[in-house]
C-alpha positions as CSV (number, residue, x, y, z in Angstrom):
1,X,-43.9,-25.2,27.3
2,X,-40.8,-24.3,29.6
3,X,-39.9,-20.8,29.7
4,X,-36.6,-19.7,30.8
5,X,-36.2,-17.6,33.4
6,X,-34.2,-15.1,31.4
7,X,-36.8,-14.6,29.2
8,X,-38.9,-11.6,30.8
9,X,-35.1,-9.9,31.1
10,X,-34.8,-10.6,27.2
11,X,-38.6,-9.3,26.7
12,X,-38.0,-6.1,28.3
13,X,-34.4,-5.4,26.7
14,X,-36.0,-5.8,23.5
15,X,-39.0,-3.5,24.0
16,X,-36.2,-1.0,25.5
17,X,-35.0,-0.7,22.2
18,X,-38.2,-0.5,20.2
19,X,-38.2,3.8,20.6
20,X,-34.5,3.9,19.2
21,X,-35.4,1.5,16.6
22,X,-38.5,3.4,15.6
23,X,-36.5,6.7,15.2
24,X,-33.4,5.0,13.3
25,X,-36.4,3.5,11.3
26,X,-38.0,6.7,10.6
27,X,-34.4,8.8,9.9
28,X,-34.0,6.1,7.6
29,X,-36.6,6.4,5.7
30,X,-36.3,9.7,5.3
31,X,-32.9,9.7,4.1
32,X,-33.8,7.3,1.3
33,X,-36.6,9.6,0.1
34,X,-34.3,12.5,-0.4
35,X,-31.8,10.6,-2.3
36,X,-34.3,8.7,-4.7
37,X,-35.7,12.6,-5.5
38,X,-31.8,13.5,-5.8
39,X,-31.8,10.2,-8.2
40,X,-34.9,11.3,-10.3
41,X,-34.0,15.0,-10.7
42,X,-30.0,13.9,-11.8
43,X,-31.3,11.3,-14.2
44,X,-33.4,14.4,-15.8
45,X,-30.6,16.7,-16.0
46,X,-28.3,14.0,-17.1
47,X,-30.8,13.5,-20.5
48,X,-30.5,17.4,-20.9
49,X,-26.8,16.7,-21.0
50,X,-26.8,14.1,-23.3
51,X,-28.8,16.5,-26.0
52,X,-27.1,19.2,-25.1
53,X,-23.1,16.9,-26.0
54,X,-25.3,16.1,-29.6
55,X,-26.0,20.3,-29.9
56,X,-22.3,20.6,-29.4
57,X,-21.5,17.8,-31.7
58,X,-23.5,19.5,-34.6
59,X,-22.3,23.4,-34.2
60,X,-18.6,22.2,-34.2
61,X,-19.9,19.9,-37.4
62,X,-21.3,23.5,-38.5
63,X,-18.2,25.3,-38.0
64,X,-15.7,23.1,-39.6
65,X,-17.5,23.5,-43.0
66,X,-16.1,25.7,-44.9
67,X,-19.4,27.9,-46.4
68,X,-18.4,30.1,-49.5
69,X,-19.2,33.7,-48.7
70,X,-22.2,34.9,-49.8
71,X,-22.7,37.8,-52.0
72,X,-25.4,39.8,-50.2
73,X,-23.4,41.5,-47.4
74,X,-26.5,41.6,-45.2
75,X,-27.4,37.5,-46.0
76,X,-23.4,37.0,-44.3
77,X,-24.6,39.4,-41.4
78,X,-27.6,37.4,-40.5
79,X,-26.0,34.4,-40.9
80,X,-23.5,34.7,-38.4
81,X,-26.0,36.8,-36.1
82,X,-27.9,33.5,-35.7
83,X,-25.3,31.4,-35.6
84,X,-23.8,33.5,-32.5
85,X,-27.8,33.2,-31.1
86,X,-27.0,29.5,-31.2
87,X,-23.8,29.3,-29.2
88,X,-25.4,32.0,-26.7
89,X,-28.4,29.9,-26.1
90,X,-26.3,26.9,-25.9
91,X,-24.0,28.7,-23.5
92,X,-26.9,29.4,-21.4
93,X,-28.5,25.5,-21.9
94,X,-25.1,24.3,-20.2
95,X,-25.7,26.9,-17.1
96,X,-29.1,25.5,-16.7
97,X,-27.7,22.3,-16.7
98,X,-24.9,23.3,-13.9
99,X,-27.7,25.2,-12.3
100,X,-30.0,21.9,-12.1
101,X,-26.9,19.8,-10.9
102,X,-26.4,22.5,-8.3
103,X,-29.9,22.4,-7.2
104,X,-30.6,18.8,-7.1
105,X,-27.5,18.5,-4.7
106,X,-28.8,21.7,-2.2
107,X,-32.2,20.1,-2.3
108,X,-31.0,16.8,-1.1
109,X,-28.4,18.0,1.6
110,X,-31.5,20.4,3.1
111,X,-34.0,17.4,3.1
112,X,-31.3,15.5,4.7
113,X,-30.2,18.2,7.5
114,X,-34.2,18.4,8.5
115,X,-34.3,14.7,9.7
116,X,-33.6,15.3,13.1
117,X,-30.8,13.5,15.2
118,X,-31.8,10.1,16.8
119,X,-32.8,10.5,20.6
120,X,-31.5,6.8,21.9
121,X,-34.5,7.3,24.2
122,X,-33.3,3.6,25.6
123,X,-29.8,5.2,27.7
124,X,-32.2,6.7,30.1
125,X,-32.8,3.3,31.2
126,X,-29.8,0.9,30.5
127,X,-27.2,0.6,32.0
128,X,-23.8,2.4,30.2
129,X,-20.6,3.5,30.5
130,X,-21.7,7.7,30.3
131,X,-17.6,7.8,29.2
132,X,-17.7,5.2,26.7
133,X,-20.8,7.3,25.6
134,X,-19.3,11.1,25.4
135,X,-15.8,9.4,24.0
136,X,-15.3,10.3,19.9
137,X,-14.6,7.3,17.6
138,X,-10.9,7.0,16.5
139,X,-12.0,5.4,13.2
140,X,-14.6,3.4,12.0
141,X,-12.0,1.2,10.5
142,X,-11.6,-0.3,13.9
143,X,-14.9,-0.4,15.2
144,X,-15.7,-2.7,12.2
145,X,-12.1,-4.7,12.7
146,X,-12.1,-5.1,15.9
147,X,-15.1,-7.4,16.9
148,X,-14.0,-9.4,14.3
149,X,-10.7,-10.1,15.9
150,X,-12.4,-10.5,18.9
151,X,-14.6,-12.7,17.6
152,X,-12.1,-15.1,16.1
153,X,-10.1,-15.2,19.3
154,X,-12.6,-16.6,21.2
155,X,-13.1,-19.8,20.0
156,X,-9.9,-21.6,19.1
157,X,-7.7,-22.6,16.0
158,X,-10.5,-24.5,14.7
159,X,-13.3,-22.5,15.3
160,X,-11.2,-19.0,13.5
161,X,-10.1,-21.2,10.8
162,X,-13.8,-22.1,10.0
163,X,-14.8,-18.7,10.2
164,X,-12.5,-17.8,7.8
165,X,-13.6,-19.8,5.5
166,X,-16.7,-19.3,6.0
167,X,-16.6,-15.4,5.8
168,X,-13.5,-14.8,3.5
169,X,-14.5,-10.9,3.6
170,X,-13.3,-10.7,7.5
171,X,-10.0,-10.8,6.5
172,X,-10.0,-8.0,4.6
173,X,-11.8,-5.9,7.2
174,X,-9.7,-6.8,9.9
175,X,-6.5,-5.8,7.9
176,X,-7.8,-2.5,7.7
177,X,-7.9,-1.7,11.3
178,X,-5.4,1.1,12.2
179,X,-2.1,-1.2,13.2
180,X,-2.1,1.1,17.2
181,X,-5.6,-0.6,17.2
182,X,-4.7,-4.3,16.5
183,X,-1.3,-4.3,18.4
184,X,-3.5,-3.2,21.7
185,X,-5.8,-5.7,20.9
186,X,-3.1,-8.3,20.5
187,X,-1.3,-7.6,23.3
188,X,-4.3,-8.1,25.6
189,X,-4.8,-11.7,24.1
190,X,-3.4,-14.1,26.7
191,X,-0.5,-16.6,25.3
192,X,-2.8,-19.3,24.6
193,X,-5.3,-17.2,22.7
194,X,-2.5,-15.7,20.4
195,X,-1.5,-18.8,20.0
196,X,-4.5,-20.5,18.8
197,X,-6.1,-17.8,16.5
198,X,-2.1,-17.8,14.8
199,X,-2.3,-21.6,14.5
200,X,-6.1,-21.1,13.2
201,X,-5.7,-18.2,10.8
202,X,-2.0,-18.6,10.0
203,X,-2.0,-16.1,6.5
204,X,-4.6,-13.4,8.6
205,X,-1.6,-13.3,11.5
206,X,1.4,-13.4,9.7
207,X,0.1,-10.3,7.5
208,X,-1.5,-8.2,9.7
209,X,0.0,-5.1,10.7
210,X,0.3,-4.3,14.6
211,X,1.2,-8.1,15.7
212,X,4.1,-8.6,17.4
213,X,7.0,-9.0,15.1
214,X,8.3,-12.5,16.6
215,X,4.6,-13.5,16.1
216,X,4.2,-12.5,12.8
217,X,7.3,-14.7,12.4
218,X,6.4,-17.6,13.8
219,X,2.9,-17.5,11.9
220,X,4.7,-17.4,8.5
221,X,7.5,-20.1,9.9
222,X,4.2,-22.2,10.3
223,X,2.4,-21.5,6.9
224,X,5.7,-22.7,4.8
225,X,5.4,-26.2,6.0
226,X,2.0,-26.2,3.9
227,X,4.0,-24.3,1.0
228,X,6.7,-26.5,0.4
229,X,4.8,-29.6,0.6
230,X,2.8,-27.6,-2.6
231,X,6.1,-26.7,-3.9
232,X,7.5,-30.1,-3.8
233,X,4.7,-31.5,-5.7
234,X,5.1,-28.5,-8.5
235,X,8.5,-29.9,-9.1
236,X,7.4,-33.3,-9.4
237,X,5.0,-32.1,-12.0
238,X,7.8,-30.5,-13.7
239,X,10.0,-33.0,-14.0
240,X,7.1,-35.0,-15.0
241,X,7.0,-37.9,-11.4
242,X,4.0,-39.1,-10.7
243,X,3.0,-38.2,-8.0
244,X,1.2,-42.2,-7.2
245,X,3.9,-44.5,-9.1
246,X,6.9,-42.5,-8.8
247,X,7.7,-43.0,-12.2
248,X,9.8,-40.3,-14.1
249,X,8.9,-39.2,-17.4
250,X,9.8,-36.0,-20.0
251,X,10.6,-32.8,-18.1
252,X,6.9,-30.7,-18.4
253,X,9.0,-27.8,-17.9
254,X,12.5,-26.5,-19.2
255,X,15.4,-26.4,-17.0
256,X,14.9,-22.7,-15.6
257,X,11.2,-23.3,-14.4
258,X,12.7,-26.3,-12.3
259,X,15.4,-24.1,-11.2
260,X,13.1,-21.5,-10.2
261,X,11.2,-23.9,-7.5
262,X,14.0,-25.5,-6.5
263,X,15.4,-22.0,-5.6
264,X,12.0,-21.2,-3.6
265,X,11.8,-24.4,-2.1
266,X,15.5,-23.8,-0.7
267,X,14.2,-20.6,0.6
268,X,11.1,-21.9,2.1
269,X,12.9,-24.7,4.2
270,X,15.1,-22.0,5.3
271,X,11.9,-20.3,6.6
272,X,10.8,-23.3,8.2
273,X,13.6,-24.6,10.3
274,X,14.3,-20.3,11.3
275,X,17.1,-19.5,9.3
276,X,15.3,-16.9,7.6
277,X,12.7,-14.9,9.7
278,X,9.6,-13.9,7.1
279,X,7.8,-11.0,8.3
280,X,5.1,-10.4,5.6
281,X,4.4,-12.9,2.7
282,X,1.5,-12.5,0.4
283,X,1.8,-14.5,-3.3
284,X,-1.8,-12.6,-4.1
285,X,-0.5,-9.3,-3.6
286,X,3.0,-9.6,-4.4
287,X,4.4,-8.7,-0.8
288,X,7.2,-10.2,0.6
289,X,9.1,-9.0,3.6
290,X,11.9,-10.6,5.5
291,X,13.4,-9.5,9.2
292,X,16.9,-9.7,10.4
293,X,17.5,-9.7,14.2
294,X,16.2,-9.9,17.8
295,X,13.4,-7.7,18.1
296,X,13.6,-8.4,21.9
297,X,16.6,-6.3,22.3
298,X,16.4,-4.1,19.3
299,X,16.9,-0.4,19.8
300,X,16.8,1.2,16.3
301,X,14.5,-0.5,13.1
302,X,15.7,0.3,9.4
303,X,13.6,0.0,6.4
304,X,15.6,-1.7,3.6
305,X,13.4,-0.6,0.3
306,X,15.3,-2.7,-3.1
307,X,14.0,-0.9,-6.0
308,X,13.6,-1.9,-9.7
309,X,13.6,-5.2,-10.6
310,X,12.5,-6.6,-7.3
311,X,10.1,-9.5,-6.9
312,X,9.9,-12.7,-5.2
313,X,13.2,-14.6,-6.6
314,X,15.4,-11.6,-5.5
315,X,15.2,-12.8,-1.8
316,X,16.0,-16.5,-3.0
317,X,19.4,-17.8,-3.9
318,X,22.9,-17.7,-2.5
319,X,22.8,-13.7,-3.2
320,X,20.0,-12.6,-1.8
321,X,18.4,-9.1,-2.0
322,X,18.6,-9.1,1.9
323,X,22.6,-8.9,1.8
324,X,22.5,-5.3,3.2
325,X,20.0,-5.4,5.9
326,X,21.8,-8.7,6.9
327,X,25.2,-6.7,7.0
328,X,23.9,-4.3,9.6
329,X,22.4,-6.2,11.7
330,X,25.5,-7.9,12.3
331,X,27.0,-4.7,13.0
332,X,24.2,-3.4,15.5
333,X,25.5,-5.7,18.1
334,X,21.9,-7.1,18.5
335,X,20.7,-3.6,18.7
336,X,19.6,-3.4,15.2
337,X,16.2,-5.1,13.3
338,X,16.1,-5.2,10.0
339,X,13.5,-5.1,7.1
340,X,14.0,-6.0,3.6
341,X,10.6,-4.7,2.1
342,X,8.7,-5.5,-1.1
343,X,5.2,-4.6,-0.2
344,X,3.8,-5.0,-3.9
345,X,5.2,-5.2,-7.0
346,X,7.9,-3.2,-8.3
347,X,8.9,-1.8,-11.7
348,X,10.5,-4.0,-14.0
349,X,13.4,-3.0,-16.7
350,X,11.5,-5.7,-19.3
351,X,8.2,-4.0,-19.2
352,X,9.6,-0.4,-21.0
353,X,8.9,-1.5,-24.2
354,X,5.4,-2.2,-22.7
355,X,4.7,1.1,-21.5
356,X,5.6,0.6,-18.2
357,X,8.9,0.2,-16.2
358,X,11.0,2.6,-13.7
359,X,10.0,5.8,-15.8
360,X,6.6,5.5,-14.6
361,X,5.8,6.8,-11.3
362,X,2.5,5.1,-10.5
363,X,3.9,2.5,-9.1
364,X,5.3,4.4,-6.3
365,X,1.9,6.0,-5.6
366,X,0.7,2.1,-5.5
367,X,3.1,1.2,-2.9
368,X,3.0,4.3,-0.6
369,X,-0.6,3.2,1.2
370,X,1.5,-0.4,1.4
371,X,4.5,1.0,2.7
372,X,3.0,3.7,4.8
373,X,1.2,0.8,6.9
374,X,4.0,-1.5,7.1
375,X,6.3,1.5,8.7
376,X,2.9,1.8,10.9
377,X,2.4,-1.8,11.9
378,X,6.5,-2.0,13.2
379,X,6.2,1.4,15.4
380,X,3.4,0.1,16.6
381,X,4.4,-3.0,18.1
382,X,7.5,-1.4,19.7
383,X,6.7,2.8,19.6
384,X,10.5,3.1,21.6
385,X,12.1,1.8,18.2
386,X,14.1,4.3,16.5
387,X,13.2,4.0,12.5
388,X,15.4,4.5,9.7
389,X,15.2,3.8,5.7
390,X,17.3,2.9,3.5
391,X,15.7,3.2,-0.1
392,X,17.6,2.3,-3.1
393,X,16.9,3.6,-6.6
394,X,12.6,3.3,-7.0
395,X,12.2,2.5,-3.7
396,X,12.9,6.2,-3.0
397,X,10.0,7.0,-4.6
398,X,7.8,4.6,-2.8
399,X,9.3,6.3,0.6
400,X,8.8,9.6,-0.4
401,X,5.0,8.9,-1.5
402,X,4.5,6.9,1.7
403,X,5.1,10.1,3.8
404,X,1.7,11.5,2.9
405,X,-0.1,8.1,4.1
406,X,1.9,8.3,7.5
407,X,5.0,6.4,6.6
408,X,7.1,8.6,8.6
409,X,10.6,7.3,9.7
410,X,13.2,9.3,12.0
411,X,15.8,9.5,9.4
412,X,15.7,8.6,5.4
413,X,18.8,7.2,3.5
414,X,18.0,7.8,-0.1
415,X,20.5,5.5,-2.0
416,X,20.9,6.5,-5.7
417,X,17.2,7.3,-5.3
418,X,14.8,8.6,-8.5
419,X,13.4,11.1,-5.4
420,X,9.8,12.1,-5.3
421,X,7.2,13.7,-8.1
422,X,6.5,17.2,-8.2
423,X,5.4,19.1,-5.3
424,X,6.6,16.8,-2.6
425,X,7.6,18.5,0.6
426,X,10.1,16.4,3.3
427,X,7.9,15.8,6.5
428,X,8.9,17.6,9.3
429,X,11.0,15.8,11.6
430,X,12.7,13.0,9.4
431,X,16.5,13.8,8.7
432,X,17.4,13.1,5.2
433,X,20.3,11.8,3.6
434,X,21.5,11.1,-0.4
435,X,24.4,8.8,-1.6
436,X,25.0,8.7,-5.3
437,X,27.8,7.7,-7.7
438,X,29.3,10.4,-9.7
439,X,28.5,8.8,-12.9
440,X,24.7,6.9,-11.3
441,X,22.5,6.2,-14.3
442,X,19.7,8.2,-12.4
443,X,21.8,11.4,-13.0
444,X,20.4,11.4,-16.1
445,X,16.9,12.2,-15.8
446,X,16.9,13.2,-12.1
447,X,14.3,16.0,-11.4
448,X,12.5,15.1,-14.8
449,X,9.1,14.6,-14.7
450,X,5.8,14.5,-17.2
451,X,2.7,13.4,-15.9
452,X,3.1,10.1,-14.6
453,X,6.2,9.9,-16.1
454,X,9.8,10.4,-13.9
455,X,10.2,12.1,-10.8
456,X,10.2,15.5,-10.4
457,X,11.8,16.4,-7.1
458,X,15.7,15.1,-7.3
459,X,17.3,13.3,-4.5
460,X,19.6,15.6,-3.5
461,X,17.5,18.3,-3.9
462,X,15.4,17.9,-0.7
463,X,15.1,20.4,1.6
464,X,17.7,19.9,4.3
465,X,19.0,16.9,2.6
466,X,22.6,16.1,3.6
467,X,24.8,14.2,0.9
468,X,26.7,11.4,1.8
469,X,30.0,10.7,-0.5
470,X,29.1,7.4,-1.9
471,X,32.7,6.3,-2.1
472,X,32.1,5.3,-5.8
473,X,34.2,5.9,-8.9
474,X,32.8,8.4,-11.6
475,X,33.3,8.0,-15.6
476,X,36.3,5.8,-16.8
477,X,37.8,8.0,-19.6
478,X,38.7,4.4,-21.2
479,X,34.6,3.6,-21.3
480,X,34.9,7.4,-22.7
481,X,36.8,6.5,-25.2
482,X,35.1,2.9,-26.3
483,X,31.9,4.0,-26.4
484,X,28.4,4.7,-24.7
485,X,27.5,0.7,-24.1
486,X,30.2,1.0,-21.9
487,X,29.6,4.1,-19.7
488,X,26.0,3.0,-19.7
489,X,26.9,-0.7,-18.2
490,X,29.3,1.3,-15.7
491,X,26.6,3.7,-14.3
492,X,24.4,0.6,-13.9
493,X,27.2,-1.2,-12.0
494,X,27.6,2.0,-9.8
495,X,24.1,2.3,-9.5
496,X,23.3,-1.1,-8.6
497,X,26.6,-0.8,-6.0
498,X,24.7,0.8,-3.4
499,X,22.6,-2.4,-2.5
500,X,25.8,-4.3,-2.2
501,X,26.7,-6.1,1.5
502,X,30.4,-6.0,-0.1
503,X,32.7,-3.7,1.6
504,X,35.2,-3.9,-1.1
505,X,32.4,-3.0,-3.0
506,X,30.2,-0.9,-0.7
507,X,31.9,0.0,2.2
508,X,31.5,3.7,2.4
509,X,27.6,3.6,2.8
510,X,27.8,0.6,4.1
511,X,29.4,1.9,7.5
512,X,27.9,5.6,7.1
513,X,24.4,3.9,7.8
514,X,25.6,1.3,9.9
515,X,27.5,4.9,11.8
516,X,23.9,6.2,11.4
517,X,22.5,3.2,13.6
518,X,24.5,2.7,16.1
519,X,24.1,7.0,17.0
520,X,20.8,5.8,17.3
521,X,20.5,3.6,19.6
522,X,23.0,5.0,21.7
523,X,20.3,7.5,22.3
524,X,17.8,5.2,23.1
């Protein structure tokens, strides 16, 4: 029979809140009657819909017969008299119908405005913050995100693994907080705290936009232990080890399959023991981002976006995709972070006989959201960074379709780009630049566009956009004169140039960026 002596306290709290609970009750309710009417009366007016799409089925039926003409001019005149009654009572049958759809809606939103606002009779007697109170909500993204994160910081590594795991949804809700949100949350964690919910909930850390970039790091550094160890007994499997005996049988896989994990497994170990600093790595998604640098003294951040033909394997190997963000971060003088981005996946030059590939430019509206928050997530962490891209062939695309999420950067470097679809506009305040071989095999079908095929808005045709001389040679008369598989393969080589860390190769952009950079910073 003990009773606690905060019980009474408890008691009264509760009945504090029966008035406010009554009226959300009652608003509630209220609310769901209008929009089961709204139900009712659209489910009416979608059957006179349905009969009226048969009605339309059976005079278009009508009208493709051909009828001889009859001989009795008068039968021909009343013939097509009532057949024009028919299409003016069906013209007015589909008013009625937009009429009813009209209707239905104004009758719900009026039954909806009448239930009147809720009191919250309890403030007048708990205590509150009256500014926390008056203050508008920035997003309701990160009033949902935000306990969450709150709550999994609390408890430990254990205890935010478990609720993972437990509640695999969280994730997904946290990750849609606004990145400003999560990197003031973060920073207000003390050392120990971020260092248990990153040990705890390793993949939520080193994904989520708004940590701090060496801590994103180190969460990824921490989750490839537990990947090579799965990519170490893939290869077993392959090569057909057991993984008890040790015995070696047939290969279960050709040659290339066991290339292809030995060359991610060479990758991942380099991730491990911090050779290779990996920002962002999601297999579900696709995403895969790597940093270059010291983000403790960095002054200027670029944005290196590969385009076709980028996936996973590109950043593996001894010629990895990150060769050019490497390159200037070597010249910033530890000034310089950079990012070589892949936040999805990218279009491939094998799938064009499958209706998809670089001519298509959903993929670029698939990416933007992707991109847009990524661009977010780094300003956030460090708002004093200056930002630059550098976006070669479709990853132009996915920078220009980013703008309109809120990937904004200080300056774009659009290298042999396919530009932006129809009706883009440059966001005010980014300087644009454009670097292109004479003879680029995206000259020819720049500023083409269909639908969802090609992009309409050329690279060098952005307002304000200032062309950089790419240093690159233009048509070898020789090709000319051999044939078009040659000129082809030469504006492919050109094209594919401008991602090169060679200076033989690529120098010209190379240093105009790297020029680009270091004015930058010298600002900062």
């Amino acid at each position: 029979m003990y009773r606690s002596p905060e019980a009474p306290e408890l008691q009264q709290s509760l009945r504090l809140l029966d008035p406010a609970a009554a009226e959300v009750d009652t608003g509630l309710r209220r609310a769901r009657a209008a929009l089961e009417t709204l139900a009712d009366e659209l489910e009416a007016v979608n059957r006179r819909r349905d009969a009226l799409v048969d009605e339309l089925r059976n005079l278009s039926a009508t009208k493709a017969l051909t009828l001889p003409e009859p001989d009795d001019a008068l039968v021909g005149r009343l013939r097509d008299a009532a057949q024009a009654d028919r299409e003016a009572s069906f013209r007015r049958d589909c008013a009625t119908l937009v009429d009813g759809w009209d209707s239905a809606a104004r009758a719900c939103a009026a039954a909806l405005r009448t239930i009147p606002d809720v009191s919250w009779t309890l403030t007048r007697d708990l205590p509150v913050d009256e500014g926390e109170l008056e203050a508008p909500s920035t997003s309701i993204l990160d009033e949902a995100a935000l306990p969450l994160l709150h709550r999994l910081s609390r408890g430990g590594a254990a205890d935010a693994a478990r609720l993972l795991r437990e509640n695999p949804e969280w994730a997904a809700i946290i990750r849609r907080g606004r990145p400003e949100a999560v990197a003031e949350w973060w920073a207000g964690l003390s050392p120990s705290a971020a260092a248990a919910i990153a040990a705890g909930a390793p993949a939520l850390v080193g994904n989520l936009d708004g940590v701090a970039l060496k801590d994103r790091v180190t969460a990824n550094r921490n989750r490839a232990a537990a990947h090579l160890t799965e990519l170490r007994a893939a290869r077993d499997r392959a090569v057909g080890i057991h993984p008890s005996a040790g015995g070696r049988r047939s290969r279960a896989l050709p040659s290339a399959g066991i290339d292809a994990i030995e060359r991610e497994t060479a990758y991942f170990e380099a991730v491990a023991d911090g050779r290779k600093q990996l920002y962002a790595w999601d297999s579900h998604q696709g995403s895969l981002i790597e940093m270059s640098g010291n983000p403790s003294t960095a002054k200027a951040a670029l944005f290196v976006v590969p385009g076709t033909n980028t996936t996973a394997d590109s950043f593996y190997g001894e010629d990895p995709v990150t060769g050019f963000a490497d390159w200037q971060v070597r010249g910033g003088r530890e000034h310089v972070i950079a990012f070589t981005v892949m936040t999805g996946p990218m279009p491939q030059l094998r799938d064009i006989p499958y209706g998809g590939g670089p001519q298509w430019n959903e993929y670029a509206h698939d990416r933007a959201p992707e991109h847009a928050r990524f661009i977010q997530g780094v300003r956030a962490t460090d708002p004093s960074l200056w930002t630059m891209s550098y976006e070669h062939s479709y990853g132009g695309g996915v920078g220009s379709a980013a703008e309109a999420y809120g990937g904004i950067v200080d300056t774009r470097f659009l290298a042999a780009s396919v530009g932006a679809v129809d009706g883009y506009a440059p966001a005010d305040g980014t300087t644009y630049y454009s670097a292109q071989g004479p003879d680029d095999i995206n000259r020819y079908y720049a500023g083409l566009q269909l639908g969802p095929l090609g992009f309409g808005e050329g690279p060098e045709s952005f307002g304000g956009v200032q062309i950089v001389n790419s240093g690159l040679p233009g048509t070898n008369p020789a090709h000319v004169a051999l044939g078009v598989p040659l000129v082809v393969a030469a504006s492919v080589e050109h094209h594919n140039a401008l991602m090169s860390d060679d200076e033989e190769v690529n120098g010209t952009v190379l240093n105009a960026v790297n020029q680009l950079l270091n004015k930058a910073k010298a600002h900062r």
